[in-house]
C-alpha positions in Angstrom: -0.1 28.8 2.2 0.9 31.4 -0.5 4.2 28.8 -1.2 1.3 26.7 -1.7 -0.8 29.1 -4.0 2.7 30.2 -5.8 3.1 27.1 -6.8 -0.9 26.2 -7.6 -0.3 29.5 -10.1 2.7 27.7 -12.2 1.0 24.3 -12.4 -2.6 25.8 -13.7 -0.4 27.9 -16.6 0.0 31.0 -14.6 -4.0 31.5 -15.8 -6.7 33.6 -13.8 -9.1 32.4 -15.5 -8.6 28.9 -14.2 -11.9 27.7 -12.4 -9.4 24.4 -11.3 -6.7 27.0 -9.9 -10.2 29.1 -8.0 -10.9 25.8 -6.6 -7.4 25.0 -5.1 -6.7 28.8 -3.6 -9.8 28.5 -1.5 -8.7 24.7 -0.8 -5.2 25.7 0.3 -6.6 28.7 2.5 -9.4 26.5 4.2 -6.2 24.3 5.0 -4.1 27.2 6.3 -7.1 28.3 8.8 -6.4 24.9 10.7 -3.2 26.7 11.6 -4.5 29.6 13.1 -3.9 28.0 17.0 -6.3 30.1 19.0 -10.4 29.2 18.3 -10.8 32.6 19.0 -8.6 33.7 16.1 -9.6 31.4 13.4 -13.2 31.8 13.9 -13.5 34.3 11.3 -11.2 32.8 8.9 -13.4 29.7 9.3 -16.4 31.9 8.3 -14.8 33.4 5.4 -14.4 29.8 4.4 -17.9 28.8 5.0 -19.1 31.5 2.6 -16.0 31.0 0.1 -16.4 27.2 -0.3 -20.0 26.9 -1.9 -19.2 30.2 -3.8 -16.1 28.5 -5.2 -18.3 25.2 -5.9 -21.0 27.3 -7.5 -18.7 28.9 -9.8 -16.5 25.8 -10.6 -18.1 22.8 -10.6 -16.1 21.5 -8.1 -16.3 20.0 -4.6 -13.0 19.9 -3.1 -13.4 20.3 1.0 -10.0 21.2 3.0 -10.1 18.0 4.5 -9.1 15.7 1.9 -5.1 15.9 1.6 -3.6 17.1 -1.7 0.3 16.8 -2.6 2.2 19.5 -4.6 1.3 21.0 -7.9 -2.2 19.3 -7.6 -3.9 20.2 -11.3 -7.2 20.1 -12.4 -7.4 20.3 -15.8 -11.1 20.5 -16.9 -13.0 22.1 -14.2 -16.8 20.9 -13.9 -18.8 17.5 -11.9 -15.7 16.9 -9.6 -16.2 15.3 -6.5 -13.6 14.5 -4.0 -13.8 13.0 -0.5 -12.9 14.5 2.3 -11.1 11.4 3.4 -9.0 11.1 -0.1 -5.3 11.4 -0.3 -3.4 12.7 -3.4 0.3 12.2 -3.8 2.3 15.0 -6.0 2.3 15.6 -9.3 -1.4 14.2 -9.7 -4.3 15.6 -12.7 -7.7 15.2 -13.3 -10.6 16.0 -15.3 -13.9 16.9 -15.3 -16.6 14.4 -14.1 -14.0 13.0 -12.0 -15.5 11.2 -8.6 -13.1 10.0 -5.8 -15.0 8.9 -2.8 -16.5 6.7 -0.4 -18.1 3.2 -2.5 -21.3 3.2 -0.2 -22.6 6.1 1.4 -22.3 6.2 5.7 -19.2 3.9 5.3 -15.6 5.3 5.9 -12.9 4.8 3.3 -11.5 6.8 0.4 -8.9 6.2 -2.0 -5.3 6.8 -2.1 -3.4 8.0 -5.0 0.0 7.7 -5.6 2.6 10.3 -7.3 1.9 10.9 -10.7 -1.4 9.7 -11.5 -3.4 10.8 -14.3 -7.4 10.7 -14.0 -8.9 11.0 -17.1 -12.7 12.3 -17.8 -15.3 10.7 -15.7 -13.5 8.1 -14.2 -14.7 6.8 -10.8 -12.3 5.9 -7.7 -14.3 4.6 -5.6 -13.6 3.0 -1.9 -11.0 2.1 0.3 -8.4 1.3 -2.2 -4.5 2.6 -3.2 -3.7 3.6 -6.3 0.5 3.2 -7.3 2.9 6.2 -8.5 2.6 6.7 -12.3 -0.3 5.3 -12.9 -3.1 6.4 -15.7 -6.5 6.0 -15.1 -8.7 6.2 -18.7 -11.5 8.2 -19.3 -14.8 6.9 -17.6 -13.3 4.1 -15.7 -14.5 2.8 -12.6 -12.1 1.9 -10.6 -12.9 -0.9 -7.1 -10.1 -2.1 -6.8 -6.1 -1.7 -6.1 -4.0 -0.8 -9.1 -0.5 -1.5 -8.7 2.4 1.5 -9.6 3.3 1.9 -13.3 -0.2 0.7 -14.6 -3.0 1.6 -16.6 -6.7 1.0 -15.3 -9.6 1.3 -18.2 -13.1 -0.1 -18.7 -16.1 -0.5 -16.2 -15.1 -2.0 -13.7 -11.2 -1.3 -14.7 -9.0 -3.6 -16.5 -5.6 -3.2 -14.9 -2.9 -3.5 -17.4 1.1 -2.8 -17.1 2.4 0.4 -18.4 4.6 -0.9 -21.4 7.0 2.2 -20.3 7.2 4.1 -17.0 7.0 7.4 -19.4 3.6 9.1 -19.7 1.0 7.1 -21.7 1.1 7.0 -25.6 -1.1 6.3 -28.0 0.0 3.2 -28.2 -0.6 2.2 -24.9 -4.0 3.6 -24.9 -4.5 1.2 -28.3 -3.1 -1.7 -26.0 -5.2 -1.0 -23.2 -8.3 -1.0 -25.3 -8.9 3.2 -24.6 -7.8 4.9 -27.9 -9.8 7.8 -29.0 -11.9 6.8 -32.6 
């Protein structure tokens, strides 16, 4: 766990003040409880937990239960209106922003996404369902994404466009201009 939280420190800028690097120290510790072998023993680490968890979502904005799975250096950019699944799966190297939702497409029916390495969720995009997501992918800002998105791609628009990556490198401007997401 404190590996973990080390390494949570570096990737949020070695800054307290954080809300996204709050949000994955009380993530990482409600995953170390499930170590604790005895019931007996990690009762009270469960209830510490319990109390730290909605504190943590009051103060940041964002809903992150121990039960989804989250790969190294795991940044959240933008703190606020972040949602993810307890079923969701992150591979390393992943960031997102605020008004980010991954989760479950219909309420009451199991199924979340799966990212890949290196994926890049921009502000308010949508990931929704049982659907994988490819290694260095970028996701645009407000997307909805239904639907697999290959590795090396970009995904913009409601529902997303999937488009190749013109370079495996991180996105451009350019790309974003190709893909129909620029800034004006």
């Amino acid at each position: 766990m404190f590996e973990n939280i080390r390494e949570d420190w570096q990737t949020h800028g070695r800054q307290l003040s954080r809300q996204g690097l709050w949000a994955m120290a009380v993530y990482r510790y409600g995953r170390w409880r499930y170590t604790i072998r005895w019931s007996w023993l990690r009762m009270p680490f469960s209830f510490v937990y319990k109390v730290l968890k909605p504190v943590s979502e009051v103060l940041t904005g964002i809903e992150l239960p121990c039960e989804a799975t989250l790969g190294r250096r795991f940044r959240i950019d933008h703190f606020g209106g972040i949602v993810i699944s307890g079923d969701a799966v992150f591979g390393d190297d992943c960031v997102i922003r605020n008004g980010v939702t991954v989760g479950l497409k219909h309420t009451g029916q199991r199924g979340a996404p799966v990212l890949g390495d290196r994926v890049d969720v921009g502000a308010g995009a949508k990931i929704l369902g049982a659907i994988q997501i490819g290694d260095d992918v970028l996701i645009g800002a407000n997307a909805v994404v239904l639907t697999d998105v290959p590795s090396n791609c970009i995904a913009v628009g409601v529902p997303a466009r999937v488009l190749p990556r013109k370079t495996a490198a991180p996105a451009t401007i350019e790309e974003l201009v190709y893909a129909g997401a620029a800034p004006e």
